[in-house]
C-alpha positions as CSV (number, residue, x, y, z in Angstrom):
1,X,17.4,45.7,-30.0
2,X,15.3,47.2,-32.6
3,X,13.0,50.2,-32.0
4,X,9.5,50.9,-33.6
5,X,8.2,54.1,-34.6
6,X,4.9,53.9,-32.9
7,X,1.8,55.9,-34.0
8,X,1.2,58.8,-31.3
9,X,-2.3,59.8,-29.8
10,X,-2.6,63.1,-31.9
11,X,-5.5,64.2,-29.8
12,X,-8.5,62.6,-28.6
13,X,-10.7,62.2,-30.4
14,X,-8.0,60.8,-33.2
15,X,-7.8,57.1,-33.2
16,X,-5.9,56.6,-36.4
17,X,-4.1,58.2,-39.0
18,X,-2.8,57.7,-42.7
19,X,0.6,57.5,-43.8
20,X,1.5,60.2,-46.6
21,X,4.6,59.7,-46.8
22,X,8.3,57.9,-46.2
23,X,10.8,60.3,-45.4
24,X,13.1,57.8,-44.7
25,X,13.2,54.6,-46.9
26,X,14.6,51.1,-45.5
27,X,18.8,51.3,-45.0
28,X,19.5,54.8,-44.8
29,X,20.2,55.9,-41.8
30,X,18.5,58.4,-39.1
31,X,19.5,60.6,-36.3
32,X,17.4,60.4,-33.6
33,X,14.4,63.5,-33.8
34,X,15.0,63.3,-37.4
35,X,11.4,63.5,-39.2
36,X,11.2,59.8,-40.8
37,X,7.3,59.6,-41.9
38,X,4.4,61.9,-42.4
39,X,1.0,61.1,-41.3
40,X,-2.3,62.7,-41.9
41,X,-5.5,62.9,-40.2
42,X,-8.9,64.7,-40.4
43,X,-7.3,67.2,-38.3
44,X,-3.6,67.6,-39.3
45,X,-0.5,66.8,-41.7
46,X,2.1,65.7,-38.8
47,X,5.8,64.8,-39.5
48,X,6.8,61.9,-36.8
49,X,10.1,61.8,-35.3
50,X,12.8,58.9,-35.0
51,X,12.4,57.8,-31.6
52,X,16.5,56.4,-31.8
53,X,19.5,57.0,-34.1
54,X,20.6,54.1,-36.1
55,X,19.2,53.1,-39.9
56,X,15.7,52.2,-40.7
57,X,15.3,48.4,-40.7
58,X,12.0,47.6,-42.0
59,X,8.6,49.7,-43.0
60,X,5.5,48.1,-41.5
61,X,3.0,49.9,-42.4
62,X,3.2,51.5,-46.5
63,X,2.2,54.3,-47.9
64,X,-1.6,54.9,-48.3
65,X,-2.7,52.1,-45.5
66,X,-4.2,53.8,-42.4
67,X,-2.3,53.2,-38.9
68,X,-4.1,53.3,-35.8
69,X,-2.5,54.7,-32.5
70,X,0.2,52.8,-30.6
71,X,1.0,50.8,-33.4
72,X,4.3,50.0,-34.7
73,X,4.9,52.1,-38.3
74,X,8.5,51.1,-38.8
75,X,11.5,49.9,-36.7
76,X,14.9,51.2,-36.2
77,X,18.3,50.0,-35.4
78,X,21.5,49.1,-36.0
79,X,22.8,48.1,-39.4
80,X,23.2,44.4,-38.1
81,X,19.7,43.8,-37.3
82,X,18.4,44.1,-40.2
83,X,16.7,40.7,-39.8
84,X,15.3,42.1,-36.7
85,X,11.4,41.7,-36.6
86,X,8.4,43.4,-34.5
87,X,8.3,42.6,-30.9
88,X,7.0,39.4,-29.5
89,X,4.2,40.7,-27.8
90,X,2.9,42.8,-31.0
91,X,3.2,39.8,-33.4
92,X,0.7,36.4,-33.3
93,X,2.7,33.4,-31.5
94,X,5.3,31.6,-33.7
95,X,4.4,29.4,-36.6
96,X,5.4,26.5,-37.3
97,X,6.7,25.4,-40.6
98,X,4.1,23.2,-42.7
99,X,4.3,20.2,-44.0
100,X,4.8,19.7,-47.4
101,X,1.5,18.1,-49.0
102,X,-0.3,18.4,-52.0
103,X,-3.4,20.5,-52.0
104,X,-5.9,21.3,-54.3
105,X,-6.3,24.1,-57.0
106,X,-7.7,27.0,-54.4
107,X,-10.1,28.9,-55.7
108,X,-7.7,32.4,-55.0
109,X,-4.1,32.5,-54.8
110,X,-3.3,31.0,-51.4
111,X,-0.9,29.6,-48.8
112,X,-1.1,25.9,-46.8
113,X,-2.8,26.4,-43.4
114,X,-0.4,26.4,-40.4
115,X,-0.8,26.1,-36.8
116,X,-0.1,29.3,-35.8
117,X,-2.5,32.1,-36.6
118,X,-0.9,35.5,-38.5
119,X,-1.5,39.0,-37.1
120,X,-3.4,41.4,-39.4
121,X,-4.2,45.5,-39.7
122,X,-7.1,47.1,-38.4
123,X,-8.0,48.0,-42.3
124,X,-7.7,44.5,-43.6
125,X,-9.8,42.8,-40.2
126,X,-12.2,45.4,-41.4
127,X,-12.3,44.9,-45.0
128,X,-12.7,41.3,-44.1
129,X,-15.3,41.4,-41.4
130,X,-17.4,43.5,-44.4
131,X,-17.2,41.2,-46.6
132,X,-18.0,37.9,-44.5
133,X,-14.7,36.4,-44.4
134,X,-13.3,33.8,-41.1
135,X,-10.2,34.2,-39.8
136,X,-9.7,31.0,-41.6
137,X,-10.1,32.4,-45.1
138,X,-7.5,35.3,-44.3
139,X,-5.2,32.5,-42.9
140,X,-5.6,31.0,-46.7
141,X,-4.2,34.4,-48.3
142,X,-0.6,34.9,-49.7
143,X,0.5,38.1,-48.0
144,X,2.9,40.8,-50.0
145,X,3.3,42.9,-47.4
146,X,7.0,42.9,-44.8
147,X,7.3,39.0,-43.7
148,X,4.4,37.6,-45.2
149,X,2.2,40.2,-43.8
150,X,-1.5,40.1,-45.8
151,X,-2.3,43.7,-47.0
152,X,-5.2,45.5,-47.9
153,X,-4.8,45.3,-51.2
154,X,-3.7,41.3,-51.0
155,X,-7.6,40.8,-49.7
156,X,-8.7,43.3,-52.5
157,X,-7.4,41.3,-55.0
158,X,-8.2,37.9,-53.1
159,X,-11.8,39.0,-53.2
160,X,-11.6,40.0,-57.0
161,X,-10.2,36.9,-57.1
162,X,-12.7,34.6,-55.4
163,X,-15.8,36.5,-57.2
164,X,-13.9,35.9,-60.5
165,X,-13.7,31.8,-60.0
166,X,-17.2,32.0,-58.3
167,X,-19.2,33.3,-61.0
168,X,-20.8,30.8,-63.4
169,X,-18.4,29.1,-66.1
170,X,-19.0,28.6,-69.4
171,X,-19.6,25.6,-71.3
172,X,-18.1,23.5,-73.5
173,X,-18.6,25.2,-77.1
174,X,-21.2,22.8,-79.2
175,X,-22.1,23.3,-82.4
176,X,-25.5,24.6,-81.8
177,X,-26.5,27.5,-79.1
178,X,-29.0,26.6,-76.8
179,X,-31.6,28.7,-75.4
180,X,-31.3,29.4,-71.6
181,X,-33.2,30.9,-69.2
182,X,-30.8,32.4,-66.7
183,X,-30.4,35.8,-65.0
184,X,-28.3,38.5,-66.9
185,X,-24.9,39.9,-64.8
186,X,-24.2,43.3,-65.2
187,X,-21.1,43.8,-67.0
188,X,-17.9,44.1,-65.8
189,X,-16.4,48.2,-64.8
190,X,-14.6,49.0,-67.7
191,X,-11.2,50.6,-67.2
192,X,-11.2,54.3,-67.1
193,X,-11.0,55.7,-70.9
194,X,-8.4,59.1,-71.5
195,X,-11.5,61.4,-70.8
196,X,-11.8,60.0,-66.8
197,X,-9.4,59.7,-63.8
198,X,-9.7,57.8,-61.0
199,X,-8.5,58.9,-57.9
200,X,-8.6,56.8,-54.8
201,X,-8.4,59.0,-51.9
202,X,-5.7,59.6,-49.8
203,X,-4.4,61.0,-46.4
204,X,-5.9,64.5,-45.8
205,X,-8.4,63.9,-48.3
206,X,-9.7,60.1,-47.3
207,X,-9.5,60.9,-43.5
208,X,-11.5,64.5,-44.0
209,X,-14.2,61.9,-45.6
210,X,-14.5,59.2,-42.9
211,X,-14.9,62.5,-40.8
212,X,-18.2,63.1,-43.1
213,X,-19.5,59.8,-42.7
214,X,-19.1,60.1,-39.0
215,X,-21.1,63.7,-39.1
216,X,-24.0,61.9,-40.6
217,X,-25.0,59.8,-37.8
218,X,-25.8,63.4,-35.9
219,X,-29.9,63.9,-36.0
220,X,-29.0,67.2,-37.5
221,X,-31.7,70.2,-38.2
222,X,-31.2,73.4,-40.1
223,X,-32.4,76.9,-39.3
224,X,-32.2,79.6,-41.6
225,X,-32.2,83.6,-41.1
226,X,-31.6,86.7,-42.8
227,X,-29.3,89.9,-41.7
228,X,-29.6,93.3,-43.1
229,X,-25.5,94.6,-43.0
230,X,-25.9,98.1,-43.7
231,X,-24.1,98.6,-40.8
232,X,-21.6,96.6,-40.9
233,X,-20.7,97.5,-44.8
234,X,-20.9,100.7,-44.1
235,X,-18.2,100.6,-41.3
236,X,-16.0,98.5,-43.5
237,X,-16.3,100.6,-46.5
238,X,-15.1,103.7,-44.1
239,X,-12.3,101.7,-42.1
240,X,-11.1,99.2,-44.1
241,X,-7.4,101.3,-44.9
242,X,-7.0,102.8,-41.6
243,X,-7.6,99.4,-39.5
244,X,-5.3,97.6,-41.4
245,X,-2.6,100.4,-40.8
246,X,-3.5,100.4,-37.3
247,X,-3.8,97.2,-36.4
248,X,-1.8,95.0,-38.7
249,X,-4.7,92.9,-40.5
250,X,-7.0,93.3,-42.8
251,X,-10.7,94.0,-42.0
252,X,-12.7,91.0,-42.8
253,X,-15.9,90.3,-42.0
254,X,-15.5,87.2,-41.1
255,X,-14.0,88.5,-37.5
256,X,-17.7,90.2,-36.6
257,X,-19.4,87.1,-37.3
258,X,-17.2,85.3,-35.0
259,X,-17.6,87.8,-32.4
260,X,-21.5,87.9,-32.9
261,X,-21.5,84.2,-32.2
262,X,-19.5,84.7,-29.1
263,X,-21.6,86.4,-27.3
264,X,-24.6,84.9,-28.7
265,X,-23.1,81.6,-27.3
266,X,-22.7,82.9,-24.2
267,X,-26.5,84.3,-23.9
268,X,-27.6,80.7,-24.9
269,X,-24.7,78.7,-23.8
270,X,-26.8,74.8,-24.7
271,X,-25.5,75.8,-28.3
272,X,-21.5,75.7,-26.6
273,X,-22.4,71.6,-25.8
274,X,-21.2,68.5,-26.6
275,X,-23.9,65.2,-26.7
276,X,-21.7,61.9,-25.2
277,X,-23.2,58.4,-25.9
278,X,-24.3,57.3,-22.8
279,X,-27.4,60.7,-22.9
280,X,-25.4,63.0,-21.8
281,X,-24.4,66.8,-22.2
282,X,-21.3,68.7,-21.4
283,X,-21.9,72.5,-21.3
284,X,-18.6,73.9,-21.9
285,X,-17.8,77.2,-20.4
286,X,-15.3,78.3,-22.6
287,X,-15.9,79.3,-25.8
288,X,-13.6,77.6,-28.5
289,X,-14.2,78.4,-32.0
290,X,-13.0,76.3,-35.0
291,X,-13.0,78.5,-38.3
292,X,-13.3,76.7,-41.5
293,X,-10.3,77.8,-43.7
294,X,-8.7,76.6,-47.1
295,X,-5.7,74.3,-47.0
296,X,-2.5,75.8,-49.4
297,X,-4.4,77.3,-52.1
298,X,-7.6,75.4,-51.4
299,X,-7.1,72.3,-53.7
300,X,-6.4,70.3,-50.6
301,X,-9.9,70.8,-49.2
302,X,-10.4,73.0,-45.7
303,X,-9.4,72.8,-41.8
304,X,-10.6,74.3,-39.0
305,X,-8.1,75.8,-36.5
306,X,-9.6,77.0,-33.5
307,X,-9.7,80.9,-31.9
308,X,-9.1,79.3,-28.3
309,X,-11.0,81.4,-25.3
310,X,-12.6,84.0,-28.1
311,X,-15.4,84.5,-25.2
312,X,-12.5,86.5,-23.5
313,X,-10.9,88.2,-26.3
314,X,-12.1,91.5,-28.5
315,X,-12.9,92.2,-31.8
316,X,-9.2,93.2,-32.4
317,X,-7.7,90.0,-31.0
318,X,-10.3,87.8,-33.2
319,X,-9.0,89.6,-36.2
320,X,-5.4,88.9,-35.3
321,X,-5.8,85.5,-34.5
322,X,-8.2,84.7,-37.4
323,X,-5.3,86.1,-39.9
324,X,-2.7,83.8,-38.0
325,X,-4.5,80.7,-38.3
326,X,-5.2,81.4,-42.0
327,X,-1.7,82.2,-43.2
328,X,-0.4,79.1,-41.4
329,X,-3.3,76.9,-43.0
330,X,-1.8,78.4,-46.5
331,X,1.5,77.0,-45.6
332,X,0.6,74.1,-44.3
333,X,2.1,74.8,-40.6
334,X,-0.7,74.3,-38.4
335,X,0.1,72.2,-35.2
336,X,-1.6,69.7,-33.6
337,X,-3.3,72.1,-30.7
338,X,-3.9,74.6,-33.4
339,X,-7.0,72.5,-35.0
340,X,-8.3,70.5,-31.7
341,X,-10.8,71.5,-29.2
342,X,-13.5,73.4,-30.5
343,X,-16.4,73.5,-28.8
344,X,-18.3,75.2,-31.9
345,X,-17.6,76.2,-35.6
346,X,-18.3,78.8,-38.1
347,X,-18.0,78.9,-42.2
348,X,-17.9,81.6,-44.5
349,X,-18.3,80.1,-47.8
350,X,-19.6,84.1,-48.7
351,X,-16.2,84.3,-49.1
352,X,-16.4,82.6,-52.5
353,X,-20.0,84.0,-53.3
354,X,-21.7,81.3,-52.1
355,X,-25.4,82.1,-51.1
356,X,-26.7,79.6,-49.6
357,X,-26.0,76.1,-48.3
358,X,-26.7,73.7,-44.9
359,X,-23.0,73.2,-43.5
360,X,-22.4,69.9,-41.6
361,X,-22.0,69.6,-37.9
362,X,-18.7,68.5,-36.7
363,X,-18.6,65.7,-35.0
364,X,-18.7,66.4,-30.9
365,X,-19.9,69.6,-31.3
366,X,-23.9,70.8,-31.0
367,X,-24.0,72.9,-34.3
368,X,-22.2,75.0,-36.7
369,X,-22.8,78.5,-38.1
370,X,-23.1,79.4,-42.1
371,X,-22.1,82.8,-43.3
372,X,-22.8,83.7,-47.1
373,X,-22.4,86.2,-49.1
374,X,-23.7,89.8,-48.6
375,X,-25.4,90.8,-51.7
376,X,-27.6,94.4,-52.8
377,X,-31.3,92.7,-52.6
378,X,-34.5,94.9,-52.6
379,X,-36.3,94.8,-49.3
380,X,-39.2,96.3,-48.0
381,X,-38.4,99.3,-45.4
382,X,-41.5,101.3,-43.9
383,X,-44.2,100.2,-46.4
384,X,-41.4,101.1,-49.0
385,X,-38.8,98.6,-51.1
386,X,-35.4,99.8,-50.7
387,X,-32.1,97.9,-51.7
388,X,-30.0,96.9,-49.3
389,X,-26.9,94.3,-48.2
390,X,-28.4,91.5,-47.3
391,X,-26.9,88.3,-46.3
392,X,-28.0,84.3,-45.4
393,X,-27.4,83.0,-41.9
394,X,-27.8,79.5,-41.5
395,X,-27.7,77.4,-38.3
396,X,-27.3,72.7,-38.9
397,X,-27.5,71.8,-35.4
398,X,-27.6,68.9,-33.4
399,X,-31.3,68.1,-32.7
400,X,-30.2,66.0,-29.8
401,X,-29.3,69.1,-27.8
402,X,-31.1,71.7,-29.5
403,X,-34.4,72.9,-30.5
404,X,-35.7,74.6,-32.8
405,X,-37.1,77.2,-30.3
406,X,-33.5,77.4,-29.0
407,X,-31.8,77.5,-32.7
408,X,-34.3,81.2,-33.3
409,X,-33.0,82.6,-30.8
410,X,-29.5,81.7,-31.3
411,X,-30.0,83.0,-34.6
412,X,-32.0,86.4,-33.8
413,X,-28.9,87.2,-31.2
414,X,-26.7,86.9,-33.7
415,X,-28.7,88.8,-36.2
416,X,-29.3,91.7,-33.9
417,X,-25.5,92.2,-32.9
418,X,-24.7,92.4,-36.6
419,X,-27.4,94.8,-37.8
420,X,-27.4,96.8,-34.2
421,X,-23.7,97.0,-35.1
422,X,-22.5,97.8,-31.3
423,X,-19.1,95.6,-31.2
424,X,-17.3,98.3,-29.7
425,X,-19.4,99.4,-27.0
């Protein structure tokens, strides 16, 4: 009997993923644990394993079409079941064959009713319950996909269809025009000309922007403060060879942010929450921190791996695991655990001069910390201006959980233990 390739629960917070890419294409053959697909998420690029030895039978679910957890992706078997099909109980009851009669012209390409009724994807139930249409009108679709199965882009083009025969015809030509009074239709997109490119988002990409939406649904506030470094410059100026040489990383200063939030998190820990649907707030007592950093050489967008347990860890250890995460983000070999469970975040688009900016809060967390760059600004010192570093901290929090009350002094802990400068006491 054949086997499927099911869709794992990468997490949970996860429910679906994208598929990337076929390693495996139908007919060749696998060895059980062999990668056969990769999948992406907001989260992570994730190769799955063949569950069984035996060659790969059919593809359910393409390339580019979203795949939610538990469902079959592809089955496996032997090389005589190649007509082997999904499992009973995953598939709508079996149709019967229609009776040959002759219908009209439809108004979109389209197959004869039948008694049974066809299964379809999470993406193309959705695309049709957006668009108004029954469960009768997707029965009425020719479906391209494996057996018959309707696609997304079969209801795309059924709906470019349908709005193309539904719009008003012209008539007859006559030798004279008649005036009419009607209402004008925009025109119709014109196909992209050499000087644009459309790209329809995929995998990392697409799934990093359904996380977006999602974020905008947070009542979210921002706070904004500003930190004198002097101290902090000062020290890395003076230390910057001599760290690295003792402790195997460079000295950032991304790692005494972090640790400034720590311990500000644990002063104020309603910032280290969580808002659940039903009015309710977790506290978490750990402190997990995702830190936004750049995917390969940054083209691919960001990720935020998470310092796990940073409340319990030094300056040093930050700096080590911070340089860890970042060199496997570059290569593209962060696991699954490596990017899930943070209970806050931090991002330091200073790193790229960036001055100012309202970062968004990930979704399940109560806020997220902005770090920009650290720039010579005149100031005024004792009645007298002065130039010194000076850098933007901003706070986008979840107004559910926080006030603004809460969010100044959040911000004016974190500002003291960066201008104080007393990380290693």
């Amino acid at each position: 009997m054949a086997t499927e390739i099911l869709m794992p629960e990468l997490g949970e917070s996860v429910h679906e993923g994208t598929v990337s890419k076929w390693l495996k294409q139908v007919g060749d053959s696998v060895k059980e644990d062999e990668p056969v697909v990769e999948i992406m998420t907001d989260k992570v690029n994730t190769e799955l394993q063949a569950p069984a030895s035996g060659v790969l039978l059919k593809i359910l679910i393409p390339e580019g079409e979203n795949v939610k957890v538990f469902q079959p992706l592809g089955l496996i078997g032997a090389p005589d079941e190649a007509g082997a099909s999904v499992p009973a109980e995953r598939t709508a009851p079996p149709r019967e064959e229609p009776k040959v009669v002759p219908q009209p012209v439809a108004a979109a390409p389209a197959a004869a009713p039948t008694s049974g009724r066809r299964w379809y994807t999470p993406v193309v139930r959705s695309i049709a319950k957006k668009h108004g249409l029954s469960v009768d009108a997707l029965e009425r679709i020719n479906g391209t996909g494996e057996g018959g199965r309707v696609t997304k882009r079969d209801v795309e083009n059924y709906l470019g269809t349908s709005a193309a025969l539904s719009a008003p015809q012209p008539s007859p030509p006559t030798p004279t025009i008649e005036p009419q009074v009607s209402v004008a239709t925009p025109p119709a997109p014109s196909a992209p000309t050499t000087a644009e490119e459309v790209i329809v988002l995929t995998g990392m990409r697409k799934a990093i922007a359904e996380t977006m939406t999602k974020a905008q649904a947070i009542p979210a506030v921002t706070t904004i403060t500003d930190v004198d470094c002097s101290k902090l410059v000062a020290f890395r100026t003076a230390n910057r060879d001599s760290f690295q040489e003792m402790y195997g990383v460079k000295l950032t200063y991304t790692p005494f942010f972090i640790k400034a939030a720590v311990d500000a998190l644990l002063e104020l820990p309603i910032v280290n929450a969580s808002y659940q649907d039903d009015a309710r707030l977790v506290i978490h007592h750990d402190v997990h921190v995702g830190v936004a950093v750049a995917l390969g050489d940054g083209s691919q967008g960001l990720i935020v791996p998470v310092i796990r347990d940073a409340d319990k860890k030094s300056l040093i250890e930050i700096a080590r695991d911070l340089d860890s995460i970042a060199s496997k983000a570059r290569e593209n070999k962060l696991s699954l655990p490596e990017v899930q469970g943070a209970t806050f975040s931090i991002t330091n688009p200073g790193t790229y001069g960036a001055l100012f900016g309202t970062p968004m809060i990930p979704p399940g967390q109560a806020g997220i910390l902005g770090t920009y760059a650290i720039r010579e600004t005149p100031v005024v010192v004792n009645g007298m201006i002065a130039i010194r570093p000076v850098m933007h901290l901003v706070l986008t929090y979840d107004h559910r959980i926080i006030d603004g009350m809460v969010a100044g002094r959040f911000l004016k802990s974190i500002r003291g233990r960066l201008e104080n400068f007393d990380f290693f006491r």
